[in-house]
C-alpha positions as CSV (number, residue, x, y, z in Angstrom):
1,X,42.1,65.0,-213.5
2,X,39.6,63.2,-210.8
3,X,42.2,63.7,-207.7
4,X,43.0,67.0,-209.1
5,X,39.5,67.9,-208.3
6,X,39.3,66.4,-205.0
7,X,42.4,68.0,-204.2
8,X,40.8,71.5,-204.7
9,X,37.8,70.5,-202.7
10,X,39.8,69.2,-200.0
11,X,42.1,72.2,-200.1
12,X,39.1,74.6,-199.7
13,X,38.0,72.8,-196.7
14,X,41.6,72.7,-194.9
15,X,41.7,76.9,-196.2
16,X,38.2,77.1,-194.4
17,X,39.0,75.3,-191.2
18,X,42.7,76.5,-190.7
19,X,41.8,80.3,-191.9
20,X,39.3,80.2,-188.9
21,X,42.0,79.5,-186.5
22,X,44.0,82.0,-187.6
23,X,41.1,84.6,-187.7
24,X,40.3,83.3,-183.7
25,X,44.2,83.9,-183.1
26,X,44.3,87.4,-184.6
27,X,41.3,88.5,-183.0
28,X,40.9,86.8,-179.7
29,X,44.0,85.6,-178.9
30,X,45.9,82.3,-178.6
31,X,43.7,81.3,-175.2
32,X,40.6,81.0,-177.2
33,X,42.4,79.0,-180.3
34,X,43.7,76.4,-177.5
35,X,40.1,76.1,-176.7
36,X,39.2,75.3,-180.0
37,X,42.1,72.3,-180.0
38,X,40.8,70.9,-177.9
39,X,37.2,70.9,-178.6
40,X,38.6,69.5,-182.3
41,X,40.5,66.8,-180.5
42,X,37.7,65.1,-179.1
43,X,35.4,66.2,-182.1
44,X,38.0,64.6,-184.6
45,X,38.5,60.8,-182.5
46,X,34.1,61.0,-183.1
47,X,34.3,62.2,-186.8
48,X,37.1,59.3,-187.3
49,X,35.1,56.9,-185.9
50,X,31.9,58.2,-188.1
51,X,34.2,57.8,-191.1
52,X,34.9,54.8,-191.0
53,X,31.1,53.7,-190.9
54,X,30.4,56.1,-193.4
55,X,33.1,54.8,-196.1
56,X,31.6,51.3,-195.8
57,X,29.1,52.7,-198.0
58,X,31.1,54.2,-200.8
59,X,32.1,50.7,-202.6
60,X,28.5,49.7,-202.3
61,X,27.6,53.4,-204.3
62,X,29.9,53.3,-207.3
63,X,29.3,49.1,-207.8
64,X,25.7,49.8,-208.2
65,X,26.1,52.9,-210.1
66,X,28.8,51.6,-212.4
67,X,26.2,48.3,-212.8
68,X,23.8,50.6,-214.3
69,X,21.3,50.5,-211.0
70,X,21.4,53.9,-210.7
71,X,18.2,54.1,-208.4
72,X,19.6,51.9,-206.0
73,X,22.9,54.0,-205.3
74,X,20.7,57.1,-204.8
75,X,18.6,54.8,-202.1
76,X,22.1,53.5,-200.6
77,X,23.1,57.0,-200.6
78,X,20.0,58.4,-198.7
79,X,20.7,55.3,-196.3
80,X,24.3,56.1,-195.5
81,X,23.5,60.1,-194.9
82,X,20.8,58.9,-192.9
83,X,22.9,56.1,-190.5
84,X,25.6,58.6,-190.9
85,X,23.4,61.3,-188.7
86,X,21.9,59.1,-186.5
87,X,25.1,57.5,-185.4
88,X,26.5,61.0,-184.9
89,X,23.7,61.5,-182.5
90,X,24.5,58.5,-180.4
91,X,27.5,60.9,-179.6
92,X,26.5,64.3,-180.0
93,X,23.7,63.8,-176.9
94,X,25.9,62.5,-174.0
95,X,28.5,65.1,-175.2
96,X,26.6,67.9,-174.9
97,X,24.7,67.1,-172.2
98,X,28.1,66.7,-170.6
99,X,30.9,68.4,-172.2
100,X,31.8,70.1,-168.8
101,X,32.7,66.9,-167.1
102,X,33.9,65.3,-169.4
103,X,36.6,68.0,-170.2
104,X,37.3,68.5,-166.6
105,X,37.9,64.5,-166.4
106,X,40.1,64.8,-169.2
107,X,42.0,68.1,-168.7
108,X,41.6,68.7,-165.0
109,X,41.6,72.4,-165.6
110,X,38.8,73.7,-168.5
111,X,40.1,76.3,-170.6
112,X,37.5,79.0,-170.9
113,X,34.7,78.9,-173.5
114,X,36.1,74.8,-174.4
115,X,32.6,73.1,-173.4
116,X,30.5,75.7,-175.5
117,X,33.0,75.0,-178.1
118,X,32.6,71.4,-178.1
119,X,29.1,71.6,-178.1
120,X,29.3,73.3,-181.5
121,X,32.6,71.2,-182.8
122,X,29.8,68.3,-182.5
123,X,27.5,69.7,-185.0
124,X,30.0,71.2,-186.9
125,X,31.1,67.6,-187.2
126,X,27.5,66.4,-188.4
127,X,27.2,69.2,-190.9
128,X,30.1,68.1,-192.8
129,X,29.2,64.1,-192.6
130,X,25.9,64.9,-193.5
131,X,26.3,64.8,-197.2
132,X,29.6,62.2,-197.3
133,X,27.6,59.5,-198.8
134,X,25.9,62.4,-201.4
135,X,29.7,63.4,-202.1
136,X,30.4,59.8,-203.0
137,X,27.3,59.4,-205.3
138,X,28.5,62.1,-207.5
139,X,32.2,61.1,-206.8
140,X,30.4,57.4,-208.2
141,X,29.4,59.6,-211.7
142,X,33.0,60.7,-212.1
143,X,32.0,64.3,-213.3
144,X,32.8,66.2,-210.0
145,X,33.6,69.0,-211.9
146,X,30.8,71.5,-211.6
147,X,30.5,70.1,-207.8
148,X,34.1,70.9,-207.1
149,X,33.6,74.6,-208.4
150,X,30.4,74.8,-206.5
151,X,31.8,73.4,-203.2
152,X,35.1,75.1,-203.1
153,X,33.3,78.3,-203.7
154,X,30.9,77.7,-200.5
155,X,33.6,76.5,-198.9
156,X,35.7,79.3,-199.7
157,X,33.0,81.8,-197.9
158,X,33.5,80.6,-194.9
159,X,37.0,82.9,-194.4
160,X,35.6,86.3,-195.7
161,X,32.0,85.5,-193.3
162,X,33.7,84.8,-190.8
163,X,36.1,87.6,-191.1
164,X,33.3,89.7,-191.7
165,X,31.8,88.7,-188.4
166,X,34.5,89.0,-186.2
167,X,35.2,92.9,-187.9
168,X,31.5,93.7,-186.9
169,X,32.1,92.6,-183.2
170,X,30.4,88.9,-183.4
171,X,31.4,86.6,-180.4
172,X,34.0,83.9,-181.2
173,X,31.4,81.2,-181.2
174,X,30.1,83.0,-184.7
175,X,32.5,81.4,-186.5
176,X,30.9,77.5,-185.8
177,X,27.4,78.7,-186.6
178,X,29.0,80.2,-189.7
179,X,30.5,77.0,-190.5
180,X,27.9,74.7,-189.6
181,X,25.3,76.4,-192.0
182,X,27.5,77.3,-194.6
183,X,28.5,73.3,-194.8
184,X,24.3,72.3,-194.4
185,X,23.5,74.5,-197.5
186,X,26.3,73.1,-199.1
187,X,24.3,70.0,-199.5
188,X,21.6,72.2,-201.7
189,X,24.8,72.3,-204.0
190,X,24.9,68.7,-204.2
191,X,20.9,68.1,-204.7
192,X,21.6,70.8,-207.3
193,X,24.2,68.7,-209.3
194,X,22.9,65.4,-208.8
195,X,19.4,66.7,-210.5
196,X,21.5,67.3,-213.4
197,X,23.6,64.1,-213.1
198,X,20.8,61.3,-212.3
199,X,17.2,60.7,-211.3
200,X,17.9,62.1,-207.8
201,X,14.4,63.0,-205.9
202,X,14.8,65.7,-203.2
203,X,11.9,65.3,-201.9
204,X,12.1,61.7,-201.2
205,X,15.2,62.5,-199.8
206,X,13.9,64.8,-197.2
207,X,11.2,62.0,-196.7
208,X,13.2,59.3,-196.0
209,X,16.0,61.2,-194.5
210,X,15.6,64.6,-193.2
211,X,12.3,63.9,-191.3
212,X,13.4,61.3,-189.5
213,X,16.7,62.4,-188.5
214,X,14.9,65.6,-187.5
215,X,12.4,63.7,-185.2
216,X,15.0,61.6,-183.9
217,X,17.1,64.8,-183.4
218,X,14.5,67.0,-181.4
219,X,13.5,63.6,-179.3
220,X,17.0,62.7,-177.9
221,X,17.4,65.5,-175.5
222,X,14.4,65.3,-173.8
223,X,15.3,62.8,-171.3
224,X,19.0,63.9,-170.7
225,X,17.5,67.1,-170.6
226,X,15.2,65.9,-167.4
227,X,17.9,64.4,-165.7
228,X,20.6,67.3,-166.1
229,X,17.8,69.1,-164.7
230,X,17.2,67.9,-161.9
231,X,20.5,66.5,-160.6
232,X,23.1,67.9,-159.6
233,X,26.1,68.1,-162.3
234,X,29.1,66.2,-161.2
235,X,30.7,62.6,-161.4
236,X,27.7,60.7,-160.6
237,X,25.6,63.0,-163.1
238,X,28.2,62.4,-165.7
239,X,28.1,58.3,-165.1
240,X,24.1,58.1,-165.1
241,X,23.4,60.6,-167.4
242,X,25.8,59.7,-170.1
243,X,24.1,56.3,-169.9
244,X,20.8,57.2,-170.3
245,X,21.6,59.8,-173.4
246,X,23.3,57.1,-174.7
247,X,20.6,54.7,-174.5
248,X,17.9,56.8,-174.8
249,X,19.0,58.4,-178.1
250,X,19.8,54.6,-179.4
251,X,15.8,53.8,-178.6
252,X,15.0,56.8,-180.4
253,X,17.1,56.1,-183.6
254,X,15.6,53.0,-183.8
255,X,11.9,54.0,-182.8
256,X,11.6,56.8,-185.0
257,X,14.8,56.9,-187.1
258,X,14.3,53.2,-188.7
259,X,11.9,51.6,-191.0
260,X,10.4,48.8,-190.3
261,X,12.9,46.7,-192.4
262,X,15.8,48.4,-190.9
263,X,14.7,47.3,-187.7
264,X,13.9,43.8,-188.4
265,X,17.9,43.9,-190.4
266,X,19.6,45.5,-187.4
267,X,17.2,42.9,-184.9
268,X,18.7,39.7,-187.0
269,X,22.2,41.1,-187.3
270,X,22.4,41.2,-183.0
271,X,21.2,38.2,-183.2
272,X,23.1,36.6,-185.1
273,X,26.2,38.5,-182.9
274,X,24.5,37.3,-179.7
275,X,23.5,33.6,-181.3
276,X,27.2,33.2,-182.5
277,X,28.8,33.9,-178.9
């Protein structure tokens, strides 16, 4: 009964993604859909590589919750969404800042509209690993039912909006901003459910989550920002800048994204690395 659940939740999200392309072929033609490959080719090797950070948590979430420490899943939980976004950023900033480049490295020739539509493959990519580790808290309860119901509906939405959209005359880029908020209210779905399942606080959530990831979010691009400005885009631009993006948004993560125990965690585990070698 459990995978059949996550079966329907993961076919509503294949039904939303893959509908899309077929909704891009039908009314924009195959040159635009070949954009979209490859923005999801890139996007996907960054989502992978998210993953696997985010999973890490998910053994952690149902030991504690199946040990009875209920309040420390939710707190490993708000962690792992948290991590989860700013690690995303480490990748979303030199991506955007660069996406031109970097496909014209890659690809020689750009396809039309392919760095816009990387740009928003990126968030697209952090709305939907932005409530992973909530998924596996209620996954860690075992009754997904009402959440599966819930999700595949949203999910579901995204065809007919998007459809919708395109019927009125929207621009093909509609479709990712349809996504992308459809899959950030789906998390109100999941504060929804685990209110109902466990003592789940939203507002120490958005507390110890959402405000930092949001100053952490608006402070990255300000220095790429400056220094796409005022050089000239190109190889050298694309060497220095994703550097600094890179290593700017990593100062801001821990600056404004950490608490002071994360820090002083993160600080002993390099270390420890650095010690060791």
């Amino acid at each position: 009964m459990f995978s059949g659940w996550n079966l329907i939740n993961n076919g509503a999200y294949v039904f939303a993604t893959q509908g899309v392309n077929m909704l891009v072929n039908v009314f924009f033609g195959v040159v635009y859909n070949a954009s979209r490959s490859i923005a999801m080719t890139v996007n996907g090797a960054v989502q992978g590589f998210v993953s696997n950070f985010t999973v890490a948590f998910s053994p952690q979430i149902t030991k504690s919750y199946a040990a009875g420490d209920a309040a420390y899943a939710v707190h490993l939980a708000n962690r792992g969404t948290k991590f989860t976004w700013l690690m995303m950023y480490v990748f979303i900033v030199p991506v955007c800042m660069e996406a031109e480049t970097l496909l014209r490295l890659w690809l020689g020739e750009v396809p039309e509209l392919a760095p816009l539509f990387l740009r928003f493959a990126m968030f697209e990519s952090l709305a939907v690993s932005s409530g992973q580790t909530l998924f596996k808290l209620i996954q860690a309860d075992g009754h997904i039912k009402n959440y599966t119901i819930c999700a595949a509906i949203t999910a579901g939405l995204i065809f007919p909006l998007v459809w919708l959209a395109f019927y009125a005359g929207a621009p093909v880029w509609a479709a990712y901003l349809i996504f992308i908020i459809d899959f950030l209210l789906l998390n109100i779905v999941r504060f929804y459910v685990l209110r109902r399942l466990m003592a789940f606080s939203v507002r120490i959530f958005l507390k110890e989550c959402i405000v930092p990831c949001m100053i952490v979010s608006i402070t990255s691009f300000i220095l790429p920002v400056m220094v796409a400005y005022y050089m000239e885009e190109g190889i050298i631009r694309f060497f220095v800048n994703g550097t600094i993006s890179v290593v700017w948004t990593c100062t801001c993560c821990v600056l404004f994204g950490l608490t002071k125990s994360e820090r002083a965690f993160f600080g002993d585990k390099a270390y420890s690395i650095i010690a060791v070698r």
